[in-house]
C-alpha positions in Angstrom: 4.0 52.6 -37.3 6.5 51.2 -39.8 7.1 47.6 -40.6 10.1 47.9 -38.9 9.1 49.4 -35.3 6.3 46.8 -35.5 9.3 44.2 -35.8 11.3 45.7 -32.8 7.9 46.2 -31.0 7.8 42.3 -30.7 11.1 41.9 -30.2 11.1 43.4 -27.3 8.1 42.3 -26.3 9.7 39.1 -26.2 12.7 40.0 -24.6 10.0 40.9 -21.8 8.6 37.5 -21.6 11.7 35.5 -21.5 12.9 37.5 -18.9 9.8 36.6 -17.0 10.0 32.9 -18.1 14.2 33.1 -16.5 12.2 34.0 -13.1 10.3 30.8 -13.2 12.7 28.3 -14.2 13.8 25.2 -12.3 16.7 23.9 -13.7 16.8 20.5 -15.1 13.1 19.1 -15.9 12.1 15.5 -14.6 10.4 13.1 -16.3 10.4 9.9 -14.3 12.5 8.1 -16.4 15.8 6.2 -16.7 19.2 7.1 -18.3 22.1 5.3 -18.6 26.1 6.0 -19.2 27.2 9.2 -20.0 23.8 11.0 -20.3 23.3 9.9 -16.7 26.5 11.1 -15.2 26.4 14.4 -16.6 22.6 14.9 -15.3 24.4 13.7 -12.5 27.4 16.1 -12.4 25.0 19.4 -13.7 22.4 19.0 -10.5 25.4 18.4 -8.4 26.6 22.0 -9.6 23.3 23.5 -9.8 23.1 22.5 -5.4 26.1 24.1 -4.8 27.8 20.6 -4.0 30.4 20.8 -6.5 32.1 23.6 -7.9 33.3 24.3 -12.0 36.9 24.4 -12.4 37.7 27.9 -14.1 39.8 28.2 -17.0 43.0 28.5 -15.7 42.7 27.1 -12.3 40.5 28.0 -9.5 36.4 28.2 -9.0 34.4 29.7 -11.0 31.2 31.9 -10.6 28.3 30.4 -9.2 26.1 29.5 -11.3 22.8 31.4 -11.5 20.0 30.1 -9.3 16.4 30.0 -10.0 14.0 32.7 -8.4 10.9 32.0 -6.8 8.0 31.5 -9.1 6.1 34.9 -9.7 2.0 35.2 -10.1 1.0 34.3 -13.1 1.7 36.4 -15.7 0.2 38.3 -18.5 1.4 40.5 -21.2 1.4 44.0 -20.9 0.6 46.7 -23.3 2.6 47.5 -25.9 4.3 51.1 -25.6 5.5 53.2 -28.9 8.4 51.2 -30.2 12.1 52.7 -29.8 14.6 51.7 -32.2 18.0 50.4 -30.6 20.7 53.1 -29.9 23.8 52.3 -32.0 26.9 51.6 -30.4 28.5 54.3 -29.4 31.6 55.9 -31.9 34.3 54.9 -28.7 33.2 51.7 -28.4 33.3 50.7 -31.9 36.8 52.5 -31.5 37.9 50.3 -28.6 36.5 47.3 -30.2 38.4 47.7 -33.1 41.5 47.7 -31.8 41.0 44.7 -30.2 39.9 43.0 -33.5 42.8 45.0 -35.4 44.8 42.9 -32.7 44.0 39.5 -33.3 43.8 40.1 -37.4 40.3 40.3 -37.7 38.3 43.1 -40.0 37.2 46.1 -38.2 34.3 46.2 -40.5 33.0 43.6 -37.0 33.6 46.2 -34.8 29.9 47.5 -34.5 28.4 44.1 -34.5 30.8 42.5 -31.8 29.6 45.9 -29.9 26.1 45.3 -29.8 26.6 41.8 -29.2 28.6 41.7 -26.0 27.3 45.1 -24.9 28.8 47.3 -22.1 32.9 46.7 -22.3 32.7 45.1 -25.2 36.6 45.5 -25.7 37.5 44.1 -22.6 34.7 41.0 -22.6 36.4 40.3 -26.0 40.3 41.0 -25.0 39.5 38.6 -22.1 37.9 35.8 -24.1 38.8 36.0 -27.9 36.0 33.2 -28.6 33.4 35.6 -27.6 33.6 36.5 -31.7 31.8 33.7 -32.3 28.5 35.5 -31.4 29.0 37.4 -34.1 26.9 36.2 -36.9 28.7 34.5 -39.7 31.6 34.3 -37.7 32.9 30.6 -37.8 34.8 28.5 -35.1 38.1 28.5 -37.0 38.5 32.2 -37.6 37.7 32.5 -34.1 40.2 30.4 -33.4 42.5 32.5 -35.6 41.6 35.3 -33.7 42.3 34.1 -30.3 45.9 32.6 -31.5 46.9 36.0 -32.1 45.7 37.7 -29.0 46.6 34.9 -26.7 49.2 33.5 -28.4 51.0 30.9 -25.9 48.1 30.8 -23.3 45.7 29.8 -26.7 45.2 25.8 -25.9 42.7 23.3 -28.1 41.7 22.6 -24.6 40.3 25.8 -23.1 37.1 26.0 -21.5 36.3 29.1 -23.1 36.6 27.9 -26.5 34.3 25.0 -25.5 31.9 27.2 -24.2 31.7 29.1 -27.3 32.0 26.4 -29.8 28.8 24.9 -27.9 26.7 27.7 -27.7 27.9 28.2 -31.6 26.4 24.9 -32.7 23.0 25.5 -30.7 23.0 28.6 -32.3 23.3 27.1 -35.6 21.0 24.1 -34.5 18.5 27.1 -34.3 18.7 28.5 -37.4 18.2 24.8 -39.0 14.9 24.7 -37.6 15.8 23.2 -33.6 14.6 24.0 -30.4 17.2 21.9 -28.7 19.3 18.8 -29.6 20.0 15.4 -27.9 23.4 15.7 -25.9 24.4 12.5 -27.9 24.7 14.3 -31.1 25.8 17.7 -29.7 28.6 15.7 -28.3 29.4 14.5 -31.7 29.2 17.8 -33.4 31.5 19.3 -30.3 34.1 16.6 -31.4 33.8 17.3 -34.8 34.9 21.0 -34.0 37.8 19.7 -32.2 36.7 19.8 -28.7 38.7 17.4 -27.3 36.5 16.2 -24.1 32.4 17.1 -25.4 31.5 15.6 -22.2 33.2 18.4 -20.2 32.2 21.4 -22.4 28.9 20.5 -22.0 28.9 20.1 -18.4 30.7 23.8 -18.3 28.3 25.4 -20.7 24.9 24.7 -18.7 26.9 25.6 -15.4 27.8 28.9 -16.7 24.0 29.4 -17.8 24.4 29.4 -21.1 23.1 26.7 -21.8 20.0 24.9 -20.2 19.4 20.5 -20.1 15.9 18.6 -20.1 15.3 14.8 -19.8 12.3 13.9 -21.6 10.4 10.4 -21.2 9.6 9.0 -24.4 6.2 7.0 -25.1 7.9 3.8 -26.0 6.4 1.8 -23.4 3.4 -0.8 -24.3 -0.1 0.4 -23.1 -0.2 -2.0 -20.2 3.2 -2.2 -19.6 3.2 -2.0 -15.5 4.7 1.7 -14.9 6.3 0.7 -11.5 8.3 -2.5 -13.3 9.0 -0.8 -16.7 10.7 2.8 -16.5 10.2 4.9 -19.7 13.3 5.6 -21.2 14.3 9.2 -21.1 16.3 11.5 -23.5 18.6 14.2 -22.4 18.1 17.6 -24.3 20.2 20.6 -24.3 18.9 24.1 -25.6 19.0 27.4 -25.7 17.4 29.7 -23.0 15.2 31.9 -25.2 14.2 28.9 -27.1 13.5 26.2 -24.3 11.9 28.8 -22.0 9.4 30.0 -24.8 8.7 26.0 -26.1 8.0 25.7 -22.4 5.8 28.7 -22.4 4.0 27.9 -25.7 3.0 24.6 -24.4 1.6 25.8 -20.9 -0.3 28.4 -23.1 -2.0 26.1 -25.0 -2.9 24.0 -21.9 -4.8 26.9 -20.6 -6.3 27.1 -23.9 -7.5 23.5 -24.0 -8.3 23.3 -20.1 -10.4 26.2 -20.6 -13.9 26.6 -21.0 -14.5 29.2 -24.4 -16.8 32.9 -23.8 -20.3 32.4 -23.8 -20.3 34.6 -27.0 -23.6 33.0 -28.6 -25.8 29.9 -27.7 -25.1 26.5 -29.0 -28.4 27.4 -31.0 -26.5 30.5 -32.6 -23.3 28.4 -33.9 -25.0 25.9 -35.4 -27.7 28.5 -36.9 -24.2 30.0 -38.6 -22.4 26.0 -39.2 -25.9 25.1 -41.5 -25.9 28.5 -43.4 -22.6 27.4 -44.4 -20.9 24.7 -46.8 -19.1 21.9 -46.3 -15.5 22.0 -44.6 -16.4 25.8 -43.3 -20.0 24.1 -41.6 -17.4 21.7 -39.4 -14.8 24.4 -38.8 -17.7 26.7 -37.4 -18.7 23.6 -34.9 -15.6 22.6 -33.7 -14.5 26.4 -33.0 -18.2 26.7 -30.9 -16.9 24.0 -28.4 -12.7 24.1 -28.3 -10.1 26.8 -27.1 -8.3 25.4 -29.8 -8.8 24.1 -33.4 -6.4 23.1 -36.2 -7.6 24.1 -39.6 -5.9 22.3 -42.7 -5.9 23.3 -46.6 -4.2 24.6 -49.4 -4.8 28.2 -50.6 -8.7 27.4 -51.8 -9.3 26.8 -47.9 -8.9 30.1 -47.1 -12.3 31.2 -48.1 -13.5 28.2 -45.0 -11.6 31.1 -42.6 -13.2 33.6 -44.2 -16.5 32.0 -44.0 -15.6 31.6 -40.0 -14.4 35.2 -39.4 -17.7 36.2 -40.5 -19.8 34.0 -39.1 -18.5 34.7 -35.7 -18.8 38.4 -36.6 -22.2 38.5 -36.8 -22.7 36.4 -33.6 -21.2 39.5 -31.7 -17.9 37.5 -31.6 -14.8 40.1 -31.3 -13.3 38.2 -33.8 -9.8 39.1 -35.9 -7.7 37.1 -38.1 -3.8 37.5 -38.6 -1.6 36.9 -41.9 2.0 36.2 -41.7 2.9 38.7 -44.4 1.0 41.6 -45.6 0.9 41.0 -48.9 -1.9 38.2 -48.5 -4.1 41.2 -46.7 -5.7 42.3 -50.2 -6.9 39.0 -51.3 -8.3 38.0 -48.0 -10.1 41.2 -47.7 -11.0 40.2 -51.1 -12.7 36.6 -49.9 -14.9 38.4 -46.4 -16.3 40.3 -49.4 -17.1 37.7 -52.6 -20.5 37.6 -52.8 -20.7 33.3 -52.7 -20.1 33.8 -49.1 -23.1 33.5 -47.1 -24.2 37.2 -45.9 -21.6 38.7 -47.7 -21.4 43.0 -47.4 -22.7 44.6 -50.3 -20.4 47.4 -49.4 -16.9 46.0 -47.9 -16.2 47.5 -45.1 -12.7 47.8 -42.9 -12.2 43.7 -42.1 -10.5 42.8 -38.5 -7.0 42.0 -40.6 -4.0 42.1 -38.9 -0.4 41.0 -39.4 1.3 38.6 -37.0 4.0 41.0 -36.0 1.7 44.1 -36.2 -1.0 42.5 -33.6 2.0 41.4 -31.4 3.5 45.3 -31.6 -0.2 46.6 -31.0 0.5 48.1 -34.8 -2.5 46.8 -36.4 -5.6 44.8 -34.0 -8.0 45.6 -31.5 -5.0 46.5 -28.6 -5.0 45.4 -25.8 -7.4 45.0 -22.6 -6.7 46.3 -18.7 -4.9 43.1 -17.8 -2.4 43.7 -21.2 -4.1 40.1 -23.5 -5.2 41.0 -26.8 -8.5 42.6 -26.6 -10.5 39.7 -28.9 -12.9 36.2 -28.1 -11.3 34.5 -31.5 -8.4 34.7 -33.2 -7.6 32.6 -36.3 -4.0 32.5 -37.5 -3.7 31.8 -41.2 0.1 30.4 -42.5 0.3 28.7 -39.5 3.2 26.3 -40.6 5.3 30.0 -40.6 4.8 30.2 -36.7 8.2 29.6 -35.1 8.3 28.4 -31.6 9.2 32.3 -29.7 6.4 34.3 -31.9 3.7 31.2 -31.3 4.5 31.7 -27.7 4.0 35.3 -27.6 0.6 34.7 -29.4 -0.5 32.4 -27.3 0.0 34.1 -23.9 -1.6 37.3 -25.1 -4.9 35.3 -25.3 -7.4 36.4 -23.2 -8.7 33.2 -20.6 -11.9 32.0 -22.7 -10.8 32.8 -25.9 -10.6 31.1 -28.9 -7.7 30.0 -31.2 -7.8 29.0 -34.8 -4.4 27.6 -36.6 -5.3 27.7 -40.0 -2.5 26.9 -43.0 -0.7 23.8 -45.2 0.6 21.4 -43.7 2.9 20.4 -47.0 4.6 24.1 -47.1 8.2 24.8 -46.1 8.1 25.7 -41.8 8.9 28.2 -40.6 12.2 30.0 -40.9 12.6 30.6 -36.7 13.5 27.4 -34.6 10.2 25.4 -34.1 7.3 23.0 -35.8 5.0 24.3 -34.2 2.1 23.5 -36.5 3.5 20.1 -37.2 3.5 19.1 -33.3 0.3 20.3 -32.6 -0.9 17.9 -35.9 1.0 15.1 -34.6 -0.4 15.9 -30.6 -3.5 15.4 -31.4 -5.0 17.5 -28.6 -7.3 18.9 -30.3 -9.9 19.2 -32.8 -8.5 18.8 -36.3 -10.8 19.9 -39.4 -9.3 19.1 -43.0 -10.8 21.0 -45.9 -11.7 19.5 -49.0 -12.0 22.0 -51.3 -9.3 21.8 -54.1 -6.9 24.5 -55.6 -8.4 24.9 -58.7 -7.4 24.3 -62.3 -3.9 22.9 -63.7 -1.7 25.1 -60.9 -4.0 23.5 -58.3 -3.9 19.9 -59.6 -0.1 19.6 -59.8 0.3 21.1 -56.7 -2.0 18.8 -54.9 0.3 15.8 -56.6 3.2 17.4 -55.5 1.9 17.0 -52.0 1.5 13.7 -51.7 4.7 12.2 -53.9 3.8 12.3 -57.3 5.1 14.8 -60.1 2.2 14.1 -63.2 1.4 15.6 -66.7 -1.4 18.2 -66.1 -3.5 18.7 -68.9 -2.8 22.8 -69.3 -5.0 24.4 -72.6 -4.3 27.5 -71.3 -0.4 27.5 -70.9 -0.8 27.2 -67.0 1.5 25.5 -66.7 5.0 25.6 -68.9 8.2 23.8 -68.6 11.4 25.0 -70.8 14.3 22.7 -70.4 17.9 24.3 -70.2 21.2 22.7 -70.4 23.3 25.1 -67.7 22.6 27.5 -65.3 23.8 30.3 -68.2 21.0 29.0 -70.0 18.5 29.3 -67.6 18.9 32.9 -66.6 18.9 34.0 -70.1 15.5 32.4 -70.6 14.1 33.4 -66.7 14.8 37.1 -68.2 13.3 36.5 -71.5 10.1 34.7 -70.0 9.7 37.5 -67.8 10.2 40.5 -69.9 8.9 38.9 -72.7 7.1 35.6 -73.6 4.6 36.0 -70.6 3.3 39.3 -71.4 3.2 38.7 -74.8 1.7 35.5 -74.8 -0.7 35.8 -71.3 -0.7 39.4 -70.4 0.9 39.5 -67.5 3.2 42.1 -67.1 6.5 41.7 -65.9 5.9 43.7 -62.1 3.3 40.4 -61.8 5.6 37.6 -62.1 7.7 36.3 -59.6 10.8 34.5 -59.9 11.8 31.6 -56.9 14.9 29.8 -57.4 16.2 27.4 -54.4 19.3 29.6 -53.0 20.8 33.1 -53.0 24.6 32.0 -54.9 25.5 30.0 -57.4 25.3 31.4 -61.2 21.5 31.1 -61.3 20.8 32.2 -57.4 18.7 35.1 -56.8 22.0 37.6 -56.9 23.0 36.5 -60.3 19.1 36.6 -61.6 18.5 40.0 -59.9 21.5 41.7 -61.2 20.2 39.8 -64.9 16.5 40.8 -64.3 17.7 44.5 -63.3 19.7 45.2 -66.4 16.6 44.3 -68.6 13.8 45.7 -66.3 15.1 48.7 -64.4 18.9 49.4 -65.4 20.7 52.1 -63.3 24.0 53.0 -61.6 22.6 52.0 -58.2 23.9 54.9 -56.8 22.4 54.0 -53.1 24.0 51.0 -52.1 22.9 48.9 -55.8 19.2 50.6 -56.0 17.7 52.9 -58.2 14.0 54.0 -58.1 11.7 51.7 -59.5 13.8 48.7 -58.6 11.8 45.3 -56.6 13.4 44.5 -53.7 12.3 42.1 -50.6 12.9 44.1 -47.2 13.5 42.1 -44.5 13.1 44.0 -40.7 13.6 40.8 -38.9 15.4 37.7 -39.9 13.1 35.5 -41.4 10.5 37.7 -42.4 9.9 39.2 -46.1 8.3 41.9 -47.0 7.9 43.2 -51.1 8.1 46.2 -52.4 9.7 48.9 -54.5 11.9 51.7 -54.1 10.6 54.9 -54.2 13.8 57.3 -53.6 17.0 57.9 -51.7 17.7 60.8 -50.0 19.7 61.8 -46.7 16.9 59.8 -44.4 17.3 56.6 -46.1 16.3 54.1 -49.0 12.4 55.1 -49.3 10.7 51.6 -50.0 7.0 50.9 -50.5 5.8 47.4 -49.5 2.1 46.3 -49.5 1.0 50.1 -49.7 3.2 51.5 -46.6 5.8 53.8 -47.0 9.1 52.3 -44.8 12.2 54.2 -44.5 15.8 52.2 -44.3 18.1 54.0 -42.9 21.6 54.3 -45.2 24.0 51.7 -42.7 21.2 49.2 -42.7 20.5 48.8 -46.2 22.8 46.1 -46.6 21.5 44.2 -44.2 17.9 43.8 -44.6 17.4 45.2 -48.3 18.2 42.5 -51.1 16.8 43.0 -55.0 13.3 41.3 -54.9 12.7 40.2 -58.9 13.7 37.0 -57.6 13.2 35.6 -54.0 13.7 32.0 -53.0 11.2 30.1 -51.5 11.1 30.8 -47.9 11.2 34.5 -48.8 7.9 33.5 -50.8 5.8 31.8 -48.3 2.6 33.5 -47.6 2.2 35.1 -51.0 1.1 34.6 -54.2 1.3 36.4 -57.8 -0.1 36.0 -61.3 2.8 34.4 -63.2 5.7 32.4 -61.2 8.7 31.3 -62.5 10.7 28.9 -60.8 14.5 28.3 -62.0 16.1 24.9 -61.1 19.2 25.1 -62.6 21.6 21.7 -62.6 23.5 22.9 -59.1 19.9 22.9 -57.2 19.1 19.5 -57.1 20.8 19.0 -53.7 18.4 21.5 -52.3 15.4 20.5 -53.3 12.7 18.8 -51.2 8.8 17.9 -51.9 8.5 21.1 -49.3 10.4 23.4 -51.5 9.0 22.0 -54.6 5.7 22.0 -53.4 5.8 25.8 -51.7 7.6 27.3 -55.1 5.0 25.8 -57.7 1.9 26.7 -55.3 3.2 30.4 -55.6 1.4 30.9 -58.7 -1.8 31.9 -59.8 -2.7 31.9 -62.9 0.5 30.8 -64.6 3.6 28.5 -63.8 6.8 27.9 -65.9 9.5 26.2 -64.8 12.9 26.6 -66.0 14.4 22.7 -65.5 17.7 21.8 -65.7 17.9 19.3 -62.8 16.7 16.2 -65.0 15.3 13.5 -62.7 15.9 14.7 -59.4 12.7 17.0 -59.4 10.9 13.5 -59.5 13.3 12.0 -57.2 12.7 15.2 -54.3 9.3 15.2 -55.0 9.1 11.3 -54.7 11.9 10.7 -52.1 12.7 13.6 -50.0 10.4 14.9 -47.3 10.6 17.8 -45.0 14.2 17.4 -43.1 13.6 16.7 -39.6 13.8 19.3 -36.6 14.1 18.3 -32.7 11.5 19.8 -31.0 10.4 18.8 -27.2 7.0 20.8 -27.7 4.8 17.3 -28.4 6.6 15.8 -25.2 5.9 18.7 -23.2 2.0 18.8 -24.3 2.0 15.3 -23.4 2.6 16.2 -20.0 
């Protein structure tokens, strides 16, 4: 199975679980606490619609539909086995034809026209004739062409004040809320941003928006109140959330999942006598980690890339116990040099012959690609699972993991805390850190040499001199970002390998964003001409060019092209051959010489070099800084034209925040 049908595998495996989570849900959760003003009355005003007491004004007049109610809850659930992936039928060639005269209409490009199809589905045309705004689900479609748009289908009957447009503009900014890192936001500031988009009553467009279902609200007591504080006299104050289906339901799902795992009592997979037999054969940081994973359903593991060997270290210790025992990677690419730790011969017991290790991907154990499959009742047929690159775990793939845990087994969340999160809505490593719920074991053992030192400064707010004999570490100062792509090219076609012997296939290049004269368009199309020139004749690739795939949004796979033919772009990433066909080539194939950070996380190479030209400095964060410069191995050179706000982010500016509700919902 292909990258990509292991992508589409999950997908719909989640699809499968949110519609099981819509069964259960409830409406509005409570909390026990107190609101006040305008939070109150529209909690007020969404129950009374949600009892049937009080009916939604239409758009033009009238009552509107129902909203939807919630089903009875079902028997608990479980995942169910994974069958062969199929690939999404394209819209059909009629309905792309009916949908673009109904963009052609309202002045908007027919090159839409398959996207608003598979979007709004059956009768697209006449869903989006009927409500213009409905272009907004479009992706890159903004609120003002939308608006565009439905002036020139609707023309008089267009008003600032339709519900529709409310409805839309809402959904719009949870949507982009989403891809920002947010489950859900507080209505407060979703009223804000609604007014900022010209909604003239925010107050109203919300209430419309969760009574039409597309939308769902929470109130959530915060801990504010003093320890003895008398709970009867002092209510906890309470904050009013609104989210997204898919992303409350599976926040709400993670969290019951790792209640099970926490209230549950772990296999019998080895005496107390056995685990600690393993824990003292061991050293340091791995000893604890073996401990608390005999005892807990669920254990955080912390630690920059030299912890990694501590996982290793557990993976085979539990191995030999009898444990059925795997470990998952977020990207594929970190598969070889794992492999490469369960066999290093400073490991205790280590194989004199490596054998096949119990390595899977994420996505691949979720598709039932890669992993031990699944049992009769459809969990993941395993006792322990540890999840390395945790921080990447966004809030719908975490839940997905999580329910398709056997009861009794074990879960390991191993990865960096100080690394960029995850590019899906969610913090879901972060939360569980700040929970505290459950045992928490911090390695000790250092990154080693000058890479490793700086790195570890970078983490906690300081930017030093490292002493590098070796040339680890370079800096080369530019004046503009002109500058700095001409040296990115030189350093890696030239002065690396000649000077370290790194060739120029082992050297990276990470720069903060994809525009701007020194993004990773500009340095690909620069790093192409000198590496691998060609006439692109299949949609800008040649053979032989490095490019990052992407099957699902978010996720980054490296690679080179092999050939182009009538099937597709040909790509090989991480040793599997994957086929693109020719109309999605555009989407999820990009020139891969240079990546930016989030593409990055989860792999490593010899030589990095990271470009910071002068129109960066805005973007960059101790996260960023810290996830770019740990990309490198053996060498680092950084291309610096920001001046003193390197110091500044490094010093000054932490992660950027993301509203969650998973810690108040483990709290409960």
């Amino acid at each position: 199975m292909s990258a990509a049908e292991a992508e589409l595998a999950a997908q719909r495996v989640e699809r499968e679980r949110i519609e099981r989570r819509k069964a259960e849900r409830k409406g509005p959760i409570e909390a026990g606490g107190k609101l006040s003003g305008k939070a109150a009355d529209l909690l007020a005003a969404v129950r009374a619609v949600e009892s049937g007491e009080k009916p939604v004004p239409g758009t033009f007049g009238g009552q509107a539909p129902s909203p939807r109610r919630p089903a009875a809850p079902e028997p608990v659930r479980r995942p169910q086995p994974v069958a062969p992936p199929v690939a999404p039928a394209a819209p059909a060639a009629e309905a792309v034809a009916a949908v673009q005269a109904v963009l052609a209409g309202g002045g908007a490009p027919d090159s839409l026209a398959p996207q608003v199809a598979e979007a709004l589905g059956e009768g697209a045309d006449a869903r989006l004739r009927a409500d213009p705004w409905q272009l907004l689900r479009v992706a890159g479609v903004r609120p003002e062409q939308a608006d565009g748009f439905a002036r020139a289908l609707l023309g008089a009957e267009c008003r600032p004040d339709d519900e529709r447009r409310a409805r839309a503009v809402t959904v719009w900014l949870l949507e982009q809320a989403a891809l920002a890192g947010h489950t859900a936001l507080e209505a407060p500031a979703l009223e804000a941003a609604l007014a900022q988009r010209s909604v003239p009553d925010p107050d109203a467009a919300l209430r419309s928006t969760i009574a039409e279902g597309e939308a769902l609200v929470f109130e959530d007591a915060l801990e504010t109140a003093a320890p003895d504080a008398d709970e009867e006299d002092d209510e906890r104050p309470v904050r009013l959330m609104i989210g997204l289906e898919r992303y409350a339901l599976a926040e709400e799902s993670l969290a019951d999942g790792l209640a099970r795992l926490l209230d549950s009592v772990p296999k019998e997979d080895g005496s107390a006598a056995d685990w600690e037999r393993e824990a003292g054969s061991a050293h340091g940081c791995a000893a604890e980690l073996i401990r608390a994973v005999a005892g807990h359903g669920l254990v955080l593991h912390t630690g920059g890339e030299a912890s990694r060997a501590e996982s290793a270290t557990l993976l085979q210790a539990a191995q030999r116990l009898g444990v059925r025992a795997w470990a998952a990677l977020h990207s594929p690419a970190g598969r070889r040099p794992f492999a490469a730790l369960l066999s290093r011969p400073g490991l205790p017991d280590a194989p004199a012959e490596p054998t096949r290790p119990a390595l899977a991907t994420v996505a691949g154990l979720l598709s039932g690609a890669e992993g031990p499959g699944r049992d009769a009742d459809g969990a993941l047929d395993l006792d322990l699972l540890i999840v390395l690159d945790a921080p990447q775990l966004d809030v719908e793939t975490a839940a997905l993991l999580v329910e398709s845990l056997p009861d009794g087994a074990r879960l390991v969340l191993s990865g960096d805390p100080g690394v960029l999160g995850s590019a899906g809505p969610g913090r879901v490593f972060a939360d569980l850190l700040t929970a505290r719920v459950c045992p928490q074991i911090a390695s000790r053992t250092p990154d080693p040499g000058p890479i490793g030192e700086l790195v570890s400064a970078i983490g906690v707010g300081e930017l030093p001199q490292v002493d590098a004999p070796g040339n680890e570490v370079v800096i080369v100062p530019v004046r503009n970002a002109g500058e700095a792509v001409h040296r990115t090219v030189q350093l890696v076609a030239d002065s690396v390998p000649r000077a370290l012997g790194i060739p120029a296939e082992e050297t990276q290049v990470i720069t903060p964003g994809h525009g701007g004269a020194a993004g990773t368009r500009a340095l690909n199309a620069a790093l192409k001409e000198r590496l691998n020139p060609g006439p692109g004749r299949f949609g800008g690739f040649d053979p032989g060019d490095r490019i990052a795939y992407s099957p699902a949004p978010g996720r980054t796979l490296p690679g080179r092209v092999v050939k182009a033919d009538a099937e597709g772009l040909h790509l090989e990433c991480s040793g599997a051959p994957v086929v693109v066909p020719k109309e999605r080539v555009g989407q999820c194939v990009r020139h891969g010489w240079a990546l930016t950070a989030h593409q990055a996380v989860g792999q490593q190479w010899r030589a990095v070099v990271v470009v910071l030209p002068g129109d960066a400095a805005q973007a960059l964060t101790r996260p960023w800084v810290y996830t770019a410069f740990g990309r490198a191995v053996g060498h680092l050179s950084v291309v610096h034209g920001v001046e003193q706000a390197l110091p500044r982010a490094v010093a000054e500016v932490p992660a950027r925040p993301r509203t969650t509700r998973l810690p108040v919902l483990l709290r409960r």
